[in-house]
N, C-alpha and C positions, 0 to 999 in steps of 0.2 A: 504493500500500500504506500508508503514512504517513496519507492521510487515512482510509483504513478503520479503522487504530488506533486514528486521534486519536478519530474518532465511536464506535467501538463499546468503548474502554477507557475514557472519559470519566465515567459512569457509577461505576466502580470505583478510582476514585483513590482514597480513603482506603485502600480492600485494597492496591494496590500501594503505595501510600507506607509499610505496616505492611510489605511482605514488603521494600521495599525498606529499610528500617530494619535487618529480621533478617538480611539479607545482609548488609550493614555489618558489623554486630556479628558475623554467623560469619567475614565476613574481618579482622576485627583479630585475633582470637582466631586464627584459623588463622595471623597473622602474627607472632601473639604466641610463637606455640609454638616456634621454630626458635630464637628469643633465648634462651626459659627453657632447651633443649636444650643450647643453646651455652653458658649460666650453670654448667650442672651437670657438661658435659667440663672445661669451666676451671678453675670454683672446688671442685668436687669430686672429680669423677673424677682429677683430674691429679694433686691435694694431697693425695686420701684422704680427704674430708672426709665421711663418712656421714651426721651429720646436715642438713650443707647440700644432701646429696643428695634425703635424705627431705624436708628443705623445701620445697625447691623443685620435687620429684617432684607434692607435695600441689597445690601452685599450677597445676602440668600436668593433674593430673585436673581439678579444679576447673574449668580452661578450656575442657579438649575438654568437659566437661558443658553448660557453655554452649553452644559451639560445635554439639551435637548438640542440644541443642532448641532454639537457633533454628534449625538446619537443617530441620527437622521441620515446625516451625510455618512456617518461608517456604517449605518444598515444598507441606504443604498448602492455604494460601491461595494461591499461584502456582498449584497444579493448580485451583482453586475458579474462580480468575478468568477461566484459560482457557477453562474448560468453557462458563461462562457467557457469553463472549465469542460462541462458535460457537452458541449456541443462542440467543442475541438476535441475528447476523448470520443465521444459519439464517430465523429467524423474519421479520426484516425482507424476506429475500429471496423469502418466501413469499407474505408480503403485499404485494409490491409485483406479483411474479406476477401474484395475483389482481383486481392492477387492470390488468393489459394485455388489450387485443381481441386478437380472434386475431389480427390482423396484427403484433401487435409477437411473439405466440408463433409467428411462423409465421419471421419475422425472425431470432429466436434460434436456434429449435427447441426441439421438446421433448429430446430429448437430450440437448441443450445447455446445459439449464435443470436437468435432473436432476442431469448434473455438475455443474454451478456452485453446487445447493442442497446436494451431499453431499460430494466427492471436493474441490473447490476451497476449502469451507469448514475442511474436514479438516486442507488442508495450510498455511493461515493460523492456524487452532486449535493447530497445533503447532508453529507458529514462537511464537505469543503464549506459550505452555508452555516451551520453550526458553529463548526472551528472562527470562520472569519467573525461572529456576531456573538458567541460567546465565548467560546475556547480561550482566544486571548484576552478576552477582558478578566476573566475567571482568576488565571492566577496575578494577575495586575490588581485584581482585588483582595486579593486574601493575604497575598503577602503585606500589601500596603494596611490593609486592616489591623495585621498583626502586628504590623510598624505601631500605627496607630494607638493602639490597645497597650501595647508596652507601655509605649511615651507617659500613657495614662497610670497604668498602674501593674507593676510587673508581678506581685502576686497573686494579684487576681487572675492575670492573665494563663495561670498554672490550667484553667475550666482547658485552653485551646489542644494544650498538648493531652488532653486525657481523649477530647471528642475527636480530635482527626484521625488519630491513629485508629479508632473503634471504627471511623468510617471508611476508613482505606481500607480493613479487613476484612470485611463485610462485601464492600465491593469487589477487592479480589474473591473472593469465593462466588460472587455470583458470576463473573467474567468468566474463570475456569470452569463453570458450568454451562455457559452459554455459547463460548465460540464453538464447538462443535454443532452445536444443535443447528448455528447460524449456518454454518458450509450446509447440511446437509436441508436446510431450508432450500437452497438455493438451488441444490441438486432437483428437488422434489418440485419445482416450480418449473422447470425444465420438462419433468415429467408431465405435468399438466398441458403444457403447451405441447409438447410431441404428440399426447390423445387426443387432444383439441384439433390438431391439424389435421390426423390422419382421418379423426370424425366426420371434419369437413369436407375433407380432399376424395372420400369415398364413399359421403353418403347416398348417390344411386345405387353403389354397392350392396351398402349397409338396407338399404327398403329394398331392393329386390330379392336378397338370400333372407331378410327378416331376420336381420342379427341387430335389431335396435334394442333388446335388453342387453344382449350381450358389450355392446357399445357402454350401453350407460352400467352396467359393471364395472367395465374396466373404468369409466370415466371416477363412480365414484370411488373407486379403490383407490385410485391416486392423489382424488380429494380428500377423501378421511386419512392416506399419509398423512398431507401436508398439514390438513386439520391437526394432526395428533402434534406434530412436529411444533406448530404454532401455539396452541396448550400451552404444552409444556416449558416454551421461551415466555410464555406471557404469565406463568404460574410464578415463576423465577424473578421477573420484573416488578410483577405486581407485590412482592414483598419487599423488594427496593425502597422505594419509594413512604411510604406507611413508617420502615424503621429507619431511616435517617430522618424523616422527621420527629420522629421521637428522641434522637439525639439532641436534634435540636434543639426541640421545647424542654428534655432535661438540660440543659446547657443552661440556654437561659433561667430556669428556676433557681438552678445550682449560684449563676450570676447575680441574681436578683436576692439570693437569700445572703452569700457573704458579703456582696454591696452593700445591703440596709445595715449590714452590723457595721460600717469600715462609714456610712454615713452617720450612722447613732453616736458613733464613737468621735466625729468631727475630723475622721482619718481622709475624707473623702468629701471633696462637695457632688450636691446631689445632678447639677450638671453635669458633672465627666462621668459620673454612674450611666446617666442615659445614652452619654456619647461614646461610653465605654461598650455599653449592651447596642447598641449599633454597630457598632463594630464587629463584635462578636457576632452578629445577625448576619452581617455582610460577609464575613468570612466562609460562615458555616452554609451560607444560600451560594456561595460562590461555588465550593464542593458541590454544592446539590445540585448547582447547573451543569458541573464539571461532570458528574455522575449520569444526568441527562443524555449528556453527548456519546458518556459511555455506554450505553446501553443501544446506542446506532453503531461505535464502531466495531464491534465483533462481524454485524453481518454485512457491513462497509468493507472491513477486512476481506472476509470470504470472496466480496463481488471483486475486489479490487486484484485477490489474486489471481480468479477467472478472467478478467479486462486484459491482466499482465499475461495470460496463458495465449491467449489468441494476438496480441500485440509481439509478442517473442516466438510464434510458429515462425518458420521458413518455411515457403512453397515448395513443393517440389519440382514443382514447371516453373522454370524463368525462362528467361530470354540466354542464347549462348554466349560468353563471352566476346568469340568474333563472329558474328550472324555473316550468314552469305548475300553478296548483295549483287546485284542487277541481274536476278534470275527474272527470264523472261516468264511470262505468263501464258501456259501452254492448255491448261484443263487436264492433267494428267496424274494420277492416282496410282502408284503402287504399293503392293503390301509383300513384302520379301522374308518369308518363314517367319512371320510376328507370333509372338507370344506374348501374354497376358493375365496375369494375377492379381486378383484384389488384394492390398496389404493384407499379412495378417491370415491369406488363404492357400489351405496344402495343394488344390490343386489348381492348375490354370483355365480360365475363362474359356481363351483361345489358344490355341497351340496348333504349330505348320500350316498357317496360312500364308498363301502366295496367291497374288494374283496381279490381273494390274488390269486399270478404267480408263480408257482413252477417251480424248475430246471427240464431244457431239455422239459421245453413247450413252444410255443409258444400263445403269447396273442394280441389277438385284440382289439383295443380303437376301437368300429363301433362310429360315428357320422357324421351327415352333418356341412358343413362349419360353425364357429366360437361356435360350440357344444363345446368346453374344451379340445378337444381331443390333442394337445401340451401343453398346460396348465397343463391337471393330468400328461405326462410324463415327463416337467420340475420340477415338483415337486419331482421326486424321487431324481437327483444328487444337488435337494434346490436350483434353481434358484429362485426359493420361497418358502420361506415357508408356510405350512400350517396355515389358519388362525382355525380350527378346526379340531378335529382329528388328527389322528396320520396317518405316514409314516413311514413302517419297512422294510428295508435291511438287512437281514439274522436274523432278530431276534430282531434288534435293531433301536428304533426311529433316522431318520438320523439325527435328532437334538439332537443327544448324538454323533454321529461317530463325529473326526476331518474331515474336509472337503476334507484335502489328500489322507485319510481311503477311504472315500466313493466314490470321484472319482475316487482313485483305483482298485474301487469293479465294478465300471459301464464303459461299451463301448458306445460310442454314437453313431448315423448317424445323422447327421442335416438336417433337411428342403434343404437346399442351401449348395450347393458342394462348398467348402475350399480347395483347391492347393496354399501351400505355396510352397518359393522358395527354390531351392533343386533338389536332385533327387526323383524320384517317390518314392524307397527304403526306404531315409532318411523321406519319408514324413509317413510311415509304421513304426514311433521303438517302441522296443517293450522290455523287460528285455533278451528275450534270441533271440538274432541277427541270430544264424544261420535259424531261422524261417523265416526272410525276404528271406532269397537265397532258400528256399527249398518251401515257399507256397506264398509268396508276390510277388515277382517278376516273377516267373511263372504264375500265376493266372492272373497280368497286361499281361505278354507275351499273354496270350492266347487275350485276346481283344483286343491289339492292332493286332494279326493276324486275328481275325473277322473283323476289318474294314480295311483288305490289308495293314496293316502297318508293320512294320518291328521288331522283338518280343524287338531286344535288345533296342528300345526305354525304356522301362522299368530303365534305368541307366539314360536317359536324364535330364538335368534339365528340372525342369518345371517354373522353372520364364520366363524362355524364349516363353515358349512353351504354357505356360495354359491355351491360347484363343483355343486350336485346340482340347482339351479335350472335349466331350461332358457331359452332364449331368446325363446320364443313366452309362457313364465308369466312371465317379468318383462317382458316388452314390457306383458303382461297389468297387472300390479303398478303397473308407473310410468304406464300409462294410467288406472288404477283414483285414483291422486292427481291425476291431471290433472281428471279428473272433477269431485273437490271441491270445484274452484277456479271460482266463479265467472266465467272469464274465459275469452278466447281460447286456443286448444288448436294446437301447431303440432306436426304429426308427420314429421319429413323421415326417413320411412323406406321402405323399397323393399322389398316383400313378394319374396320367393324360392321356389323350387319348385312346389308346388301350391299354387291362390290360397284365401285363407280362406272359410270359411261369407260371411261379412261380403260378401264381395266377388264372390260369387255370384245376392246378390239385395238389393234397397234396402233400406238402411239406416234401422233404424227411426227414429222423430223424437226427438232428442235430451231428457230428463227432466229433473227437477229444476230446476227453474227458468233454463227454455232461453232465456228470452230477452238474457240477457247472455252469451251463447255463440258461440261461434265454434270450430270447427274447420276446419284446414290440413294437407292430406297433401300428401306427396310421393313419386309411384309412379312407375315403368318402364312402359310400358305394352307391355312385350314379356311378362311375366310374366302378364295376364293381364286381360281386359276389366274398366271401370269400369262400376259400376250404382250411383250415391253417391244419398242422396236429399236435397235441400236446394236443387242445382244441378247442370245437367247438367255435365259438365265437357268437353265441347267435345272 
């Protein structure tokens, strides 16, 4: 946690060293107030002195004035710094994301990664908010109190050294008890989201087999964990709280009772008694905010070392040290005896494949369900790499191309149709734009008039809209951009139900300047006989 601060606050030192300035100056001023209190019972209140009342009344507003706009101005630079804390770790943790292959996302999980980008950040963001608004002024206050307190009266001051040590003990044992429970909070909330997703990502699934108890099973199973898990940190806490205040208020009794004898005795005027027990208020509320904050960083800890876990991954897919450079753009794909193992797995995926895709064909993956057939075609733009064997793009191993090369060389369609927010157009670019107004937007027009919709939709946003997209027009869509792209085209998708026009008779010869082309599917072939034209597909 320490080193996430030291990097993500480093940045922002002058803002802290301003808020910690203004906390200064609100705790002298806050220390100040109990003296000038204790001036006015002595030298006025006691003797009648009205005017040394209003004098020194004046000097009291004039403080707390102080005292309330630096408070002000060190809350809102302390809220400022925080925010921005969480949103450049947020951000770092996004872009480090986007440099992991899927094996390192597959390592984490997506779940896993969700919480660490939102709910982990969150509870770091608000310890940094806590620290800056109380942390520091806490021990600024207690040590000064305890300055205070002596100058007053140093055997009385004997109540401090019996009540702090009772509360630091106290607190340690409830810490040793809670940082565990905190990590596996965190674990368990991970858990939640991982059934949440899969609920959502599969509920036609889930209503067609009629596994919707079995859904909500498992869902509550992982909820009465975290339930039990949260119990038991808030069983622990909630006696916190209750017994240091009971310290406190013996503290003060304790105060209160050898004071009146040290005032009976004339050993004591009855001002510095009150400004003595203010002091002692201030110090013992100071622990008690201190204690506050402690009860956030255990599971601040936890997040902070899962931030640092994914922040300190190395991907496995970079870019080569010397990338190859002015390979020409050909459409050409081979696979030379590739092999392929999931981390972690005895056997391999793919093993002694060879083949190779030349421009202006088209190639078929034939396999049944979980045969490799996404597997060999995430391999070409290296969402894996090869654990054997070689993979070539126009010539050259893609673990020689930089990773910008080679995703520039390849068109994808995914699995799962993608509509980001935008226009349909903006979701189509491409280097040369007048291509969207002359084959993107037409081509959308046409299918929003196959299903009676109205052509110029085509210009609509679709954040608004994307529930009403179907499956088959965005498959439509992201193939219509892949089109643009002078380059090889990989489709690892598995047609469903009844088979298309497309796949009922050969495939016309691919247009627009086909010779830098390449197309890659990946079908079932329970779903429905291949007639591709380019290449038989065996």
């Amino acid at each position: 946690m320490i080193r996430l601060l030291r990097s993500g606050l480093r940045p922002y030192w002058r803002q802290i060293a301003v808020v910690f300035v203004l906390l200064l100056v609100q705790a002298i001023a806050n220390l100040y107030l109990p003296t000038l209190n204790a001036d006015i019972i002595n030298n006025g209140v006691v003797t009648g002195d009205t005017a040394y009342i209003l004098k020194a009344g004046v000097v009291m507003l004039v403080v707390t004035l102080i005292f309330v706009i630096a408070a002000i101005v060190a809350a809102y630079w302390g809220s400022k710094v925080a925010m921005a804390f969480g949103r450049d770790v947020r951000g770092a943790l996004f872009r480090r994301v986007e440099t992991f292959s899927q094996a390192e996302v597959n390592h984490f999980g997506t779940p896993s990664l969700i919480t660490r980008t939102t709910n982990d950040v969150q509870q770091v963001q608000m310890v940094v908010l806590m620290m800056l608004n109380v942390v520091i002024s806490a021990p600024i206050m207690a040590i000064g109190g305890i300055i205070m307190a002596l100058r007053l009266d140093v055997p009385l001051s004997a109540v401090i050294l019996v009540a702090i040590p009772v509360m630091a003990v106290f607190i340690g044992l409830i810490l040793s008890r809670a940082i565990p429970l905190f990590m596996s909070m965190q674990k368990k909330i991970d858990r939640i989201n991982q059934v949440t997703r899969e609920m959502l990502s599969g509920v036609r699934v889930i209503r067609a087999f009629d596994r919707t108890a079995y859904e909500e099973q498992r869902f509550d199973a992982a909820n009465l964990d975290l339930t039990d898990t949260a119990l038991r940190v808030n069983r622990l806490f909630a006696l916190m709280i209750p017994t240091l205040t009971v310290i406190l208020n013996l503290s003060t009794v304790a105060i209160m009772w050898f004071g009146s004898i040290q005032v009976a005795d004339h050993g004591m005027p009855i001002g510095d008694l009150t400004a003595f027990l203010t002091y002692i208020v201030q110090i013992l509320l100071s622990v008690l905010m201190a204690t506050i904050m402690f009860v956030m960083v255990p599971r601040a800890a936890a997040s902070a070392q899962r931030i640092q876990e994914v922040l300190e991954a190395e991907p496995t897919v970079v870019d080569p040290v010397e990338p190859a450079a002015d390979v020409p753009t050909r459409g050409r794909v081979e696979f030379e005896d590739v092999e392929f193992r999931y981390p972690g797995a005895e056997d391999p995926v793919l093993s002694g494949i060879t083949f190779t895709a030349g421009p202006g064909e088209v190639t078929a993956i034939v396999g049944s369900t979980g045969s490799g057939k996404s597997t060999l075609i995430s391999l070409i733009p290296r969402f894996y790499d090869v654990t054997g064997g070689r993979v070539l793009v126009d010539g050259v191993d893609v673990r020689d191309l930089a990773l910008q090369d080679l995703w520039g060389r390849i068109g994808l369609v995914p699995q799962k149709a993608f509509l980001f927010s935008g226009t349909v157009a903006s979701n189509r670019p491409h280097p040369r734009p007048h291509h969207l107004r002359e084959r993107v937007i037409p081509l959308r027009a046409r299918h929003a008039a196959d299903r009676g919709s109205r052509p110029g939709r085509a210009a609509r946003r679709d954040g608004r809209h994307r529930r009403s997209y179907r499956r088959r027009q965005d498959h439509a869509g992201e193939s219509s951009a892949a089109l643009l792209r002078d380059r090889p085209r990989a489709h690892p998708h598995r047609w469903r139900g009844r088979p298309p026009d497309d796949a009922q008779r050969p495939a016309p010869p691919v247009r627009h300047g086909s010779a830098g082309r390449l197309a890659v599917h990946g079908y079932d072939p329970r779903q429905h006989r291949l007639r591709l034209g380019g290449r038989d597909p065996g």
